[in-house]
C-alpha positions as CSV (number, residue, x, y, z in Angstrom):
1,X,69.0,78.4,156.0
2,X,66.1,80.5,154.8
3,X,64.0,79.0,157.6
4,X,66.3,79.6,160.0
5,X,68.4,81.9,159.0
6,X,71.9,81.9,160.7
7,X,73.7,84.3,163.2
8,X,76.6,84.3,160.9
9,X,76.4,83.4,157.6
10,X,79.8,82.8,155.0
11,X,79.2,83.2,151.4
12,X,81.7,84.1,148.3
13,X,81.1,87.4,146.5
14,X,79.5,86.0,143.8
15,X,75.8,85.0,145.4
16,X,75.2,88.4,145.5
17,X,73.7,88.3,142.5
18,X,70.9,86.2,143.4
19,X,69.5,88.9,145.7
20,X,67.9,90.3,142.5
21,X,66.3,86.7,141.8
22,X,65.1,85.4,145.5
23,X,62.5,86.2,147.5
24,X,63.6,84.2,150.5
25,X,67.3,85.9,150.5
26,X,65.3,88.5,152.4
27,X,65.8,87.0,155.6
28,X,69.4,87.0,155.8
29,X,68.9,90.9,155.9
30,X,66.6,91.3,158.4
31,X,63.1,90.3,157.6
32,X,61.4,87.8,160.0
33,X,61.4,84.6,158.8
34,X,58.1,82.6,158.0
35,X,55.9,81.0,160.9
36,X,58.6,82.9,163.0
37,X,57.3,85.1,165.8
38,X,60.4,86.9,166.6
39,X,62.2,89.8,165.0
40,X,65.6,89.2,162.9
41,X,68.0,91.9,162.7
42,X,69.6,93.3,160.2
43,X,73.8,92.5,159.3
44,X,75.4,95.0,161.0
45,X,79.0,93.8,160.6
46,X,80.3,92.6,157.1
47,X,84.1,91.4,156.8
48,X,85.3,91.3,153.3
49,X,88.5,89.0,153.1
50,X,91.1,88.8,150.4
51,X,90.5,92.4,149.4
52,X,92.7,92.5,146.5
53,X,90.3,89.7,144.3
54,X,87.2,92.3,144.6
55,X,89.0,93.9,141.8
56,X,88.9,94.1,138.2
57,X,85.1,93.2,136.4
58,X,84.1,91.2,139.3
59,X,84.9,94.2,141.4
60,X,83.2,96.9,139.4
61,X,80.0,94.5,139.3
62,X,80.1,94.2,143.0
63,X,80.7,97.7,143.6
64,X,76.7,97.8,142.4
65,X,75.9,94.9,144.0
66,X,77.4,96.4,147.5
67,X,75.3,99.6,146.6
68,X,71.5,98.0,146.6
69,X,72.7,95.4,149.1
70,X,73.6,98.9,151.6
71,X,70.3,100.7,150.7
72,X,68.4,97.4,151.9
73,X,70.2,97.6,155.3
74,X,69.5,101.2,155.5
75,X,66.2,101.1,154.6
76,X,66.1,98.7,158.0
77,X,67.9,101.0,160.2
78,X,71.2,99.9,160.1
79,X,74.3,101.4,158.9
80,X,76.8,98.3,158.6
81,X,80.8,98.7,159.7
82,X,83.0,97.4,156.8
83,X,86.4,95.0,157.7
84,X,87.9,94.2,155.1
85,X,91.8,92.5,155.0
86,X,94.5,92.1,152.3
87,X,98.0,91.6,152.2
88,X,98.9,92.8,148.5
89,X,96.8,95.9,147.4
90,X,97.4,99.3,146.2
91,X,95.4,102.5,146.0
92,X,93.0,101.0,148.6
93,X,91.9,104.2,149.1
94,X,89.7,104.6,146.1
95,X,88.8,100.8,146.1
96,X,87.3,100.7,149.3
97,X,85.4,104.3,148.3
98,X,84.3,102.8,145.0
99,X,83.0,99.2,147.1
100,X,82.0,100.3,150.0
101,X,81.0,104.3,149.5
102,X,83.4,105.1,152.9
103,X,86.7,106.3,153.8
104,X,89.9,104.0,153.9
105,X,90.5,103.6,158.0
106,X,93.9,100.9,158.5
107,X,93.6,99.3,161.5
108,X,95.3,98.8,163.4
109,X,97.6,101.7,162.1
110,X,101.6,100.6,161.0
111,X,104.1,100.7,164.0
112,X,107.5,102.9,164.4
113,X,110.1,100.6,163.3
114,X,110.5,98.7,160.3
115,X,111.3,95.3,162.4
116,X,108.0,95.9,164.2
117,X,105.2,97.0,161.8
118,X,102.3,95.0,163.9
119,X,101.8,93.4,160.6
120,X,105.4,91.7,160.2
121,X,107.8,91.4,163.0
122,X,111.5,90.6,161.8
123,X,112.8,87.7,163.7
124,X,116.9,87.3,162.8
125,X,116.2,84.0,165.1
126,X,114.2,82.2,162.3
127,X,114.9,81.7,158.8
128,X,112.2,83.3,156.1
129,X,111.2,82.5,152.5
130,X,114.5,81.9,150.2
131,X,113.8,82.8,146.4
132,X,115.7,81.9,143.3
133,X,115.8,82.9,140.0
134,X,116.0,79.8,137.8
135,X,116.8,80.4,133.4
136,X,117.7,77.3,131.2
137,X,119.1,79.4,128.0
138,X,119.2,76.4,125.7
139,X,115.9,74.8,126.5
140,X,112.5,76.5,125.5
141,X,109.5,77.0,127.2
142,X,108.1,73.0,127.3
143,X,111.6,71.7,128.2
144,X,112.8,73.7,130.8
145,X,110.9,72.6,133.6
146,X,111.9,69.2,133.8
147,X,115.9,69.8,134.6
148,X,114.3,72.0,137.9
149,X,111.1,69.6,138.7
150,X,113.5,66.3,139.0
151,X,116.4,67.8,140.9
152,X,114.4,69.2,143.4
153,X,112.5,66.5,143.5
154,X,115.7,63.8,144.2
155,X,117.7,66.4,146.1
156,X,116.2,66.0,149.3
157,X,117.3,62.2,149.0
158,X,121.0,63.3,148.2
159,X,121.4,66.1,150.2
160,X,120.2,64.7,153.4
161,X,120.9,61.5,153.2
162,X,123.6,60.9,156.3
163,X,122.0,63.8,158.3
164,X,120.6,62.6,161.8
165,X,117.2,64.4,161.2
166,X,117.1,63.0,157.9
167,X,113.2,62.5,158.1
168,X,112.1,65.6,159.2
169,X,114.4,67.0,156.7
170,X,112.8,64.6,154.1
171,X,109.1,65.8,155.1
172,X,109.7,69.6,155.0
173,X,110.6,69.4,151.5
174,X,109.1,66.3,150.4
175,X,105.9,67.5,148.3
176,X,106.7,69.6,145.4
177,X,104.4,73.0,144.5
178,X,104.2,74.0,141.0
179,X,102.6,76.9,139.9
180,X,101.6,78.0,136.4
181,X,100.0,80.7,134.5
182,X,97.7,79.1,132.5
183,X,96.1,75.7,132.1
184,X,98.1,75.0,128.6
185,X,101.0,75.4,131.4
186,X,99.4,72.4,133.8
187,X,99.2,69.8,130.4
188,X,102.7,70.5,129.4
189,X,103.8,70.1,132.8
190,X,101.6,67.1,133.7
191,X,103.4,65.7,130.1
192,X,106.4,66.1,131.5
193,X,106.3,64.6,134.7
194,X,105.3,61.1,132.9
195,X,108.6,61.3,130.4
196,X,111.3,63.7,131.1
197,X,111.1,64.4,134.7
198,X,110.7,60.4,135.1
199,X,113.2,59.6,133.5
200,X,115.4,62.3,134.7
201,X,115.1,61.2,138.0
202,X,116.1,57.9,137.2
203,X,119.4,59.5,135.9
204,X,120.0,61.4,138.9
205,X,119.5,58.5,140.9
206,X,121.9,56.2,139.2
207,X,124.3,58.7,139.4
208,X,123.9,59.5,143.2
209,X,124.4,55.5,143.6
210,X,127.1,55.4,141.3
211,X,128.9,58.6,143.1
212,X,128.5,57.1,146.9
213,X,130.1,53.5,145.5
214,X,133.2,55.1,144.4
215,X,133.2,57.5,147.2
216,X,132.4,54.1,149.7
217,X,135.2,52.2,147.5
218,X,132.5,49.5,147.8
219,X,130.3,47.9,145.0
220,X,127.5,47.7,147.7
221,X,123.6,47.9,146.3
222,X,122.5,48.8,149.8
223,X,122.7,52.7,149.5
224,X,120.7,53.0,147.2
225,X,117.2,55.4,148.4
226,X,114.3,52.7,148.0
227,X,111.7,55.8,148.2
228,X,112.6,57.3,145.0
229,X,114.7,55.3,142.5
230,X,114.8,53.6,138.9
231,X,113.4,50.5,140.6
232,X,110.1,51.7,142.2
233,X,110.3,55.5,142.7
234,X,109.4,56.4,138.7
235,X,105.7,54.6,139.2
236,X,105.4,55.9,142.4
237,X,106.0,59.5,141.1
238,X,103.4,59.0,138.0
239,X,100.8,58.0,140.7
240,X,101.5,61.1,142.9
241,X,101.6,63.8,140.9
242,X,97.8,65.8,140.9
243,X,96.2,68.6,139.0
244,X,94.3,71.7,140.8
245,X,92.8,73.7,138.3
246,X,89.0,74.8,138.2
247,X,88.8,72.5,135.5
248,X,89.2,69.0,137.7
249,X,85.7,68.1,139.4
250,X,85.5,70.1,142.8
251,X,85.3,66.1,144.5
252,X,88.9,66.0,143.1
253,X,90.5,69.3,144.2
254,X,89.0,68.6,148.0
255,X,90.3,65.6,148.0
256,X,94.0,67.4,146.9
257,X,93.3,69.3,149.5
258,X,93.1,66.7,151.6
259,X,96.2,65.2,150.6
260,X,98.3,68.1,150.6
261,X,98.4,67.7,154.6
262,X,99.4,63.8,154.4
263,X,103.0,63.1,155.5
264,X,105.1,61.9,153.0
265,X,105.2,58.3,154.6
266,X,101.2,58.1,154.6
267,X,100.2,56.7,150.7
268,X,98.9,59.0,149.4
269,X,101.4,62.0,150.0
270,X,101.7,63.8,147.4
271,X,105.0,64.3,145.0
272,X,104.3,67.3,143.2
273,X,101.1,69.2,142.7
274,X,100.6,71.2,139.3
275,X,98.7,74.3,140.0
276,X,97.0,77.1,138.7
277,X,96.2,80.6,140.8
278,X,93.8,78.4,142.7
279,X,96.9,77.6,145.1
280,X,97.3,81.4,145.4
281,X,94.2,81.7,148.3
282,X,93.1,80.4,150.9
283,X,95.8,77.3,151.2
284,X,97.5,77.2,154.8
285,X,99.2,74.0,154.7
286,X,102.4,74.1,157.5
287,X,104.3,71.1,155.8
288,X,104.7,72.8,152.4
289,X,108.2,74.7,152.0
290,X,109.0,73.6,148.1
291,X,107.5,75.8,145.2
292,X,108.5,76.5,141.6
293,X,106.6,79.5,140.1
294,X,106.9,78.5,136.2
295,X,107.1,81.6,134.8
296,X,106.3,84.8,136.1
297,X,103.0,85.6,136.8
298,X,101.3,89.0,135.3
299,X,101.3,90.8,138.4
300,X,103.5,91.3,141.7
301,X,100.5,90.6,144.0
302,X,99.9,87.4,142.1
303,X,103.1,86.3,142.6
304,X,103.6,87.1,146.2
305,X,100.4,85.9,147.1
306,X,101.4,82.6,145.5
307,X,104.8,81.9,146.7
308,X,103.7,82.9,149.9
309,X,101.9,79.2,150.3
310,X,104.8,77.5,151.2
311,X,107.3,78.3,154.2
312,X,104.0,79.8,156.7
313,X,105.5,77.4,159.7
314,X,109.1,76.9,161.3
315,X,110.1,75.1,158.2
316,X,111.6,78.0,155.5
317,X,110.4,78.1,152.7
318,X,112.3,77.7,148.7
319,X,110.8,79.8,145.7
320,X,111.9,79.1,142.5
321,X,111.2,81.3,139.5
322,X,111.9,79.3,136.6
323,X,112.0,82.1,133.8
324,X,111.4,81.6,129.9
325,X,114.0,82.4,127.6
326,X,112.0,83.6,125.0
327,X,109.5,85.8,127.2
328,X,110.7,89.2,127.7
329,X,108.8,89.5,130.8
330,X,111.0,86.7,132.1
331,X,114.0,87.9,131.4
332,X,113.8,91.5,132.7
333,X,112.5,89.9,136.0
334,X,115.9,87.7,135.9
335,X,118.1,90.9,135.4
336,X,116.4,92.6,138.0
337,X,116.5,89.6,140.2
338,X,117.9,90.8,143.6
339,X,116.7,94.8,143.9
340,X,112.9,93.6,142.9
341,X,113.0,90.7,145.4
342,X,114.6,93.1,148.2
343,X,111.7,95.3,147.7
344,X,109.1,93.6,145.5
345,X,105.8,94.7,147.9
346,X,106.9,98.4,146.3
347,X,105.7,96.9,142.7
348,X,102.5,95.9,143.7
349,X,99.9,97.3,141.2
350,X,97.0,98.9,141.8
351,X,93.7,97.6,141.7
352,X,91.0,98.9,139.2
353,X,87.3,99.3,140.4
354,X,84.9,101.0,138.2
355,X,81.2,100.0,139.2
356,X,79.8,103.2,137.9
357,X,80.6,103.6,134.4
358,X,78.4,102.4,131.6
359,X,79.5,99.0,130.4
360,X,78.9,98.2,134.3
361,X,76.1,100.4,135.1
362,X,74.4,98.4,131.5
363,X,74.9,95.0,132.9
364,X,74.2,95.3,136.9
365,X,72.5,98.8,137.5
366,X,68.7,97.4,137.6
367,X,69.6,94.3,139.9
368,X,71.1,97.0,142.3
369,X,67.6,99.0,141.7
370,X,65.7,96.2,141.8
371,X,67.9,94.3,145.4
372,X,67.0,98.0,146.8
373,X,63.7,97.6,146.0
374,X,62.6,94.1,146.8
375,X,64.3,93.6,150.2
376,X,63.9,96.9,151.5
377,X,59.8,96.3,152.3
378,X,57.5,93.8,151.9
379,X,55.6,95.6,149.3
380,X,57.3,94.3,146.3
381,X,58.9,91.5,147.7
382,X,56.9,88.8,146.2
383,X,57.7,87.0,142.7
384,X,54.2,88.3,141.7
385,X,54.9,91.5,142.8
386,X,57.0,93.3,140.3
387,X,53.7,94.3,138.3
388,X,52.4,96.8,141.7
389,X,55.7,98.6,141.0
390,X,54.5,102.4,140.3
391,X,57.5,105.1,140.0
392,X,55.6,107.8,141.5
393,X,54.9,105.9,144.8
394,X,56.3,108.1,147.8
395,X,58.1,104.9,149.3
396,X,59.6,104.1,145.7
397,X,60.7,107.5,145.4
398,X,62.4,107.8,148.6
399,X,64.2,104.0,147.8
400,X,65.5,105.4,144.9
401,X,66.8,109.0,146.7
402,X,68.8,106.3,149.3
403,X,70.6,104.7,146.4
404,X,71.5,107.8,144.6
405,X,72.6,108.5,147.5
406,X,74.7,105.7,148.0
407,X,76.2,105.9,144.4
408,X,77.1,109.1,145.1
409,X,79.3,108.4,147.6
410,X,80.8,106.1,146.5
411,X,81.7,107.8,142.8
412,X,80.7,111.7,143.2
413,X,82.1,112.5,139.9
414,X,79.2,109.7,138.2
415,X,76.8,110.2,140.2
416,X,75.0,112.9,138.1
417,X,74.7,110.2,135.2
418,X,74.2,107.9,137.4
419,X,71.0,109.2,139.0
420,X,69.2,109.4,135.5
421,X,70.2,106.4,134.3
422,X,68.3,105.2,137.8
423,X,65.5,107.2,136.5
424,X,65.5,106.0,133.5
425,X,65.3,102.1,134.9
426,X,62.3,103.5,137.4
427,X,60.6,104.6,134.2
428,X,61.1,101.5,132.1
429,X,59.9,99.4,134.8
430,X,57.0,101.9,135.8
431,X,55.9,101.7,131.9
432,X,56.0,97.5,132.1
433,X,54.2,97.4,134.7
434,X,51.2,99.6,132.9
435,X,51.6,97.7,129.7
436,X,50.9,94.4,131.5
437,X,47.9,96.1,133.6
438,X,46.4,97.0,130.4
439,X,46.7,94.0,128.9
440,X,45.8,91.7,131.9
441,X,49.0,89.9,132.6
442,X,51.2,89.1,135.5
443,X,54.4,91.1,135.7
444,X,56.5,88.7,137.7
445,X,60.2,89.5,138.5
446,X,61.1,85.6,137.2
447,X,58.6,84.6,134.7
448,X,57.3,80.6,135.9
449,X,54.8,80.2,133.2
450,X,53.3,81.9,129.8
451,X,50.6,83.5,131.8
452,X,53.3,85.9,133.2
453,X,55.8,87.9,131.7
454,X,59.3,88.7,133.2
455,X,61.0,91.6,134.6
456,X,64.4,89.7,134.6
457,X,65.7,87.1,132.6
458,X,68.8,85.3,132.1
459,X,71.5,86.5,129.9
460,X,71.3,83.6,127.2
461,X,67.5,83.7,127.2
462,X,65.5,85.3,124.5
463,X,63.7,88.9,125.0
464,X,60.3,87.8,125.2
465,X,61.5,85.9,128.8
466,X,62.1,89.2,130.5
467,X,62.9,92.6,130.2
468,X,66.3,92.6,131.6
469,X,69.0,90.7,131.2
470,X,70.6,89.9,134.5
471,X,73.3,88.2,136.2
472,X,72.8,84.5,138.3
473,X,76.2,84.6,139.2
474,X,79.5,86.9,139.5
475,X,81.8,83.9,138.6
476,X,81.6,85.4,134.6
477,X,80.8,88.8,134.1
478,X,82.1,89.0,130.8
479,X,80.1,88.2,127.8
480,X,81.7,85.2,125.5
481,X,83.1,86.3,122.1
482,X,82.2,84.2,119.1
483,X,84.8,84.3,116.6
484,X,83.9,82.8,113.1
485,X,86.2,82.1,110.0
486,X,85.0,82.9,106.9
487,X,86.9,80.8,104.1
């Protein structure tokens, strides 16, 4: 890619951060590649999807990142046009202002009626997304699941067993989406598959048997289901029931993925996948239409973007909120159950971006300076470079005025304290730089060898590798707290 750098290139948020660290990255923004004799130009259209994740600490470090990756584009003469989509967000106003440094433009704007908003169109022709609130008072939090998990998991078999489309009936709600909160969640569910949902289907299967015999007035085997039953269906549901978490190896969670499209009569189909949030973006799969959300998530737009994986085709989809007993959270939610589902886009919160205050501007400021800086020109674009770095240089000067600039717009009421602490990261580096001159070492941004010293360093690296600590990914922006019990 750096060699020949593409016409349109798709990256997550988080390799921003190695702007700070790359020479080469320079190419994607505009500068000619090597050996190359033709001109690249710079990104002139940027499209920013799922909106609502860019929020929180990854947001506020991106909001700095977005600020030295803008005054690099500008320095190349090109103002880039922002697009950005979401479907659960609030105040997006004052996060695109603190991202982007622009003004909130919807597009296209909302239609006249209700039943026509562009966005959603009401169709009384097709059936939507059915939700049900789900509480199991005498069960706790590790027991209540399994009741849900194996009746939904053998109703399908019961309830459609004489109906002509029985298969199609049987595919729609074949595979089984659960979602949970935490990974603790996943273990206690994946425990429970192998025991108490096992051997609850098992009951329930008996019984169904047992029920169409005396119905029949016949003491024939033959109705019994041979997909899911005591005889073959428990193993078959132990070997079909998967994890998706970011802790199972990426190899696994494609090939989930994978699977998740696999008709139920194909091997591998899946029975019942135990997620976590990683199910709650970016998942399109038509043939999904079953979902248990095990207790409620933290926040409305986690939970409507979540249930909102299953029932996307012409087959509706069926929510259940299985709510703890014990959780208050839970039980308000069940109380509430009808007006907050009537209405629940109304609870969305709103999102928090604060790139500009000083926890933020501590960790990510200099990588924004130094971005700004080192892809702007070909002056200090070089590894070896960072040591010609001189704070009273015209062109440094005027890189610097540009990214106040662009700080200020996006966060007027910072950008006072903002603008020295810029000056105060120009001097730090300016005074580096002279120290090395004088005592004839390198100043390298990344520090190869003991012949050079650093201007940036890793954040678990020792002072004497670089000046500044700084970022090599967005993935964890929070530093790891080390508690320690003193006996």
């Amino acid at each position: 890619m750096y060699q020949r750098p593409p016409t349109l290139l798709i990256a997550t948020i988080d390799k921003f951060a190695r702007l700070a660290w790359e020479e080469r990255s320079s190419v994607f923004l505009g500068r000619r590649p090597p050996g190359s004799r033709f001109p690249r130009r710079p990104p002139e259209l940027v499209i920013q999807d799922e909106l609502h994740l860019i929020a929180g600490p990854l947001g506020s470090v991106a909001g700095l990142y977005e600020a030295g990756l803008e005054t690099v584009l500008e320095q190349r003469g090109v103002r880039p046009k922002y697009v950005a989509s979401t479907a659960t967000i609030r105040m997006a106003r004052e996060q695109v202002r603190r991202l982007y440094g622009r003004e909130l433009a919807v597009f296209p704007p909302p239609g006249l009626s209700a039943e026509d908003s562009w966005f959603a169109r009401t169709d009384p022709s097709r059936p939507g997304r059915l939700y049900v609130g789900y509480l199991a008072p005498a069960l706790d939090q590790r027991r209540c699941l399994a009741p849900l998990a194996a009746a939904l998991l053998h109703a399908p078999l019961a309830v459609f067993r004489d109906q002509q489309d029985r298969d199609d009936l049987l595919e729609a709600w074949w595979t089984q989406v659960i979602y949970h909160g935490s990974l603790r969640g996943v273990g206690n569910s994946h425990n429970a598959f192998a025991t108490s949902v096992r051997d609850l289907v098992r009951r329930l299967d008996r019984e169904h048997r047992q029920a169409v015999r005396d119905g029949a007035g016949s003491d024939d085997e033959s109705t019994a289901d041979p997909e899911r039953t005591d005889a073959g269906g428990a193993a078959e549901l132990r070997q079909n029931v998967v994890q998706l978490t970011s802790f199972s190896p990426p190899q696994r969670n494609a090939r989930t993925f994978d699977q998740l499209h696999l008709r139920r009569d194909e091997p591998d189909c899946l029975d019942a996948v135990l997620a976590t949030n990683m199910i709650s973006v970016g998942v399109d799969v038509d043939r999904l239409a079953a979902m248990v959300i095990n207790g409620q998530p933290l926040t409305t737009a986690e939970y409507v973007q979540a249930s909102s994986r299953i029932g996307r085709a012409a087959v509706p989809g069926l929510v259940f909120a299985n709510y703890y007993r014990h959780q208050a959270r839970s039980l308000s939610h069940y109380e509430n159950f009808r007006p907050y589902h009537e209405s629940f886009y109304r609870f969305v919160e709103p999102t928090s971006v604060t790139p500009f205050t000083y926890q933020v501007r501590t960790r990510a400021l200099h990588a924004a300076l130094v971005t700004a800086l080192r892809h702007g020109g070909d002056a200090l674009s070089r590894n070896e470079d960072a040591g010609a770095f001189d704070a009273n240089d015209d062109r440094v000067r005027a890189v610097i005025r540009r990214l106040k600039r662009r700080c200020r717009e996006a966060d007027e009421t910072r950008s006072e304290i903002t603008g020295r602490h810029l000056d105060r990261l120009a001097e730090r580096w300016h005074q580096e730089a002279r120290r090395c001159e004088r005592q004839r070492r390198r100043l390298s941004y990344r520090a190869n060898d003991r012949t050079a010293d650093g201007l940036l360093r890793q954040f678990d690296e020792s002072p004497s590798r670089g000046l500044w600590r700084t970022l090599n990914s967005m993935r964890n922006v929070e530093d790891t707290g080390v508690l320690q019990r003193d006996d």
